[in-house]
N, C-alpha and C positions, 0 to 999 in steps of 0.2 A: 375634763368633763365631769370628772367627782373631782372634789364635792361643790364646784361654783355653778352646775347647771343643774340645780335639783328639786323638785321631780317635773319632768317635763312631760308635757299633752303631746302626744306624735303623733299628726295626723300620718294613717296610715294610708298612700296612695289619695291623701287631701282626704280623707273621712270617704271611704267608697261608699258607706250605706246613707249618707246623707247628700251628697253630690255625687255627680259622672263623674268616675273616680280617672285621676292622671288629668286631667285640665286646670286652664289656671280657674276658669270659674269657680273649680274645687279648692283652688288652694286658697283664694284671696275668699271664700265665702269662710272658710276652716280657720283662717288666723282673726277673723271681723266677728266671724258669726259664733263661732262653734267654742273659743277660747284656746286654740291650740299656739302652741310656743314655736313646732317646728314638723317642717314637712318633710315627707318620706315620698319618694320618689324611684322607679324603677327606667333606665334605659338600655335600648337597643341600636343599633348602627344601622342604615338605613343601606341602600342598594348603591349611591350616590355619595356614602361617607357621613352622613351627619347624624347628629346624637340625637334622638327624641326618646320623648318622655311616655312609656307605655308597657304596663306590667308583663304581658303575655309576649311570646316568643312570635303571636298571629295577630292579626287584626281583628281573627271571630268573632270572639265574644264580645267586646264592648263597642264597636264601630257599625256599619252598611258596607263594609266591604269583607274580604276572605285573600287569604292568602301569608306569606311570613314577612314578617316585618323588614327583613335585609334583601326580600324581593322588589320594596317599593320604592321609588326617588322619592327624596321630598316633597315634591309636588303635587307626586300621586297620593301621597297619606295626609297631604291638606288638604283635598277633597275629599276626602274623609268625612263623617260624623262622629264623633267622642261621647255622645248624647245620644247615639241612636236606641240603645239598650237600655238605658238607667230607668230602675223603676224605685222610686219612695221608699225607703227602709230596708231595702233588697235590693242593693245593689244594681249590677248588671246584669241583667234577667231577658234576653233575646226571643227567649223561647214562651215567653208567658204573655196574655192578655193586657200586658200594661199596668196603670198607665204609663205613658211617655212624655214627660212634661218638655222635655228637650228636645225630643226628636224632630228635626229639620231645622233647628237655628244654626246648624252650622251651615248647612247647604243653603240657607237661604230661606225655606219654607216658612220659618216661623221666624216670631221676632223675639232678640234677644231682649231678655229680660233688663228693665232701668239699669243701666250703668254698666253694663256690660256690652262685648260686641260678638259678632260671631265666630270669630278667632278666637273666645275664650271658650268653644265649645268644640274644637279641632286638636288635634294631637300635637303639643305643644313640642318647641327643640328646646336642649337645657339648656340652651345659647337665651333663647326666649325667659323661660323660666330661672334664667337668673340676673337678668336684666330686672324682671318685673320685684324679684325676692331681694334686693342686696345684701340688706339688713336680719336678714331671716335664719336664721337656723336650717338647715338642710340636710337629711338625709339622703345618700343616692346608692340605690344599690346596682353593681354593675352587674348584668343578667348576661350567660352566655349568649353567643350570636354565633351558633356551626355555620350560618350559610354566609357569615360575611370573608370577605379577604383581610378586613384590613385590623388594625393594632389599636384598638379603640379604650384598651386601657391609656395607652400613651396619650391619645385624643383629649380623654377626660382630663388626665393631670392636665395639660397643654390649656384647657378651657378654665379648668380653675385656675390655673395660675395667671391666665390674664385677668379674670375677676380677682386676684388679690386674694381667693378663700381656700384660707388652710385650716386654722382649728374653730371655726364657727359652720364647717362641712363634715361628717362622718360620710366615711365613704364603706361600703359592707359588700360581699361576695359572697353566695354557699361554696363558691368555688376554690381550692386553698391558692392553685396558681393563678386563676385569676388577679386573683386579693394579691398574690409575691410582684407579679408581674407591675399593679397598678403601685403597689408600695417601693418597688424601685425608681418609678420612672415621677413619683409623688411622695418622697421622704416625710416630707413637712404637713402634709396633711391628710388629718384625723383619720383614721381606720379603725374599724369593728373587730374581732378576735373571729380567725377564719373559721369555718365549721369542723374543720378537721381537729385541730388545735383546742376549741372546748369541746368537742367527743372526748379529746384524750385527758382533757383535765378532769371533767365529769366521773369519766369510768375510772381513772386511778383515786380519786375521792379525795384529791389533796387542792382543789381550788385552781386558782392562775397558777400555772408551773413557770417560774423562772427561765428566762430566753424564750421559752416558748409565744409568750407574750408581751413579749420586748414591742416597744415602740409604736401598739396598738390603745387608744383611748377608751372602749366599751368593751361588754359583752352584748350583745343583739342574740338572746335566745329566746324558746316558745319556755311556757312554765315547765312543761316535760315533752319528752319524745321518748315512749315509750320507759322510760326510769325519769323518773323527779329533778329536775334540773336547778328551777329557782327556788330557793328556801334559805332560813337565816345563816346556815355555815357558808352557803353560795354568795351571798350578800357580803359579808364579814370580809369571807378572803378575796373577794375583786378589790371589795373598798382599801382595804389594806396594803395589797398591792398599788395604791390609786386608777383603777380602772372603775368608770359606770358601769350599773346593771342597764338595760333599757331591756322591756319584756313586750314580744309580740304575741298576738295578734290578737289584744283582748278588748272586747264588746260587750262582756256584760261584768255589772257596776257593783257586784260584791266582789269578782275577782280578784278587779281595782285597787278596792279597799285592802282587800288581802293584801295585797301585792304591794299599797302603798306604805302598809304596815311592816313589811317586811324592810323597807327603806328603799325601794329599788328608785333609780334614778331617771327611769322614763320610762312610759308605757305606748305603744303603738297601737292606735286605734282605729277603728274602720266610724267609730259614732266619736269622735272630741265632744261634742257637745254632753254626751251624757259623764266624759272623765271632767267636763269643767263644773 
């Protein structure tokens, strides 16, 4: 990923402040519209075993329904709304006066917008969403699931490898066994530097530490958490080890610049159009 994919637009969750973020409507408007190179993605495991695509651990905030996402079948979370919340420059905003440009095209109520259908406004599976991307760059990060049973690290490798995507996929976890567990059962494809593993490279102040970052492609950090994380030694010794920087979750456009200066090699963004 350094230095052949560099600097790349990450829509982060398809651009959440410019579309209802986690649908494909987000994603195919974010690589057409917005100028983004590659999409970031969050999934969960469903009640019934299947992978979808949906940042939060509930259905609250961005949907018309309540409840946790490993309580629904699939079936139940396609009648879902993914647009019920989205409001213009602010994200998913449930609780505020609007407006709601989306709300009921998934259900039916309203009509979807030219060229789209109302499946792109429902909680996509990454079985779906990578049908739709083949060609795409893909970020997916695997999000704990307490209330599921099942091994859905395994799942994911199993789905990508029947898709063929290994190093045009980063796959990322805050979780360190998560991320060991998905890197066994997926050798061959792309993995982010687990959170536990840059805490420790950070606080010893020596960069990617040798083994420790065996066999992982990025770093996926914020600029800081509470001590300064990306800056030009931070830069210097991923590159040199050949590992990307890719820097979340920035939205606004000096940042960027900062950051692009810095040489980092992707930035993750909720606005792509304002990083294009």
């Amino acid at each position: 990923w350094y230095p052949d994919r560099h600097p790349l637009n990450i829509a982060h969750r398809g651009g959440a402040l410019e579309y209802p973020e986690n649908t494909l409507y987000a994603y195919k408007n974010s690589l057409v519209k917005s100028g983004a190179h590659m999409l970031e993605m969050d999934i969960y495991e469903t009640a019934d075993g299947e992978l979808v695509v949906i940042h939060d651990g509930t259905v609250d905030r961005t949907t018309n329904g309540s409840g946790s996402v490993s309580s629904f079948t699939l079936k139940q979370l396609r009648a879902l709304d993914a647009g019920y919340c989205y409001v213009p420059g602010r994200g998913s905003d449930c609780g505020s006066d609007g407006p709601f440009p989306f709300r009921g095209v998934a259900t039916g109520d309203r009509s979807p917008p030219s060229g789209f259908s109302r499946a792109d406004f429902r909680i996509p599976t990454l079985r779906e969403a990578l049908e739709e991307f083949p060609d795409v760059l893909i970020n997916i990060e695997l999000k704990p699931d307490l209330d599921s049973t099942g091994s859905y690290e395994a799942k994911l490798a199993a789905l990508l490898n029947e898709f063929g995507r290994g190093d045009d996929v980063i796959v990322a976890s805050f979780q360190d066994w998560n991320a060991a567990l998905f890197k066994l059962a997926a050798p061959a494809v792309s993995t982010s530097v687990p959170t536990g593993q840059v805490a420790l490279s950070v606080l010893l102040g020596q960069g990617p530490l040798p083994g420790l970052t065996l066999g992982h492609a990025a770093f996926q950090v914020p600029p800081s958490l509470g001590i300064p994380i990306v800056n030009q030694d931070f830069v210097n010794d991923a590159h040199a080890a050949g590992l990307a920087v890719q820097v979340w979750t920035i939205n606004d456009c000096a940042e960027m610049q900062a950051l692009l200066a810095l040489g980092v090699d992707g930035i993750m963004t909720d606005a792509p159009a304002s990083l294009d």
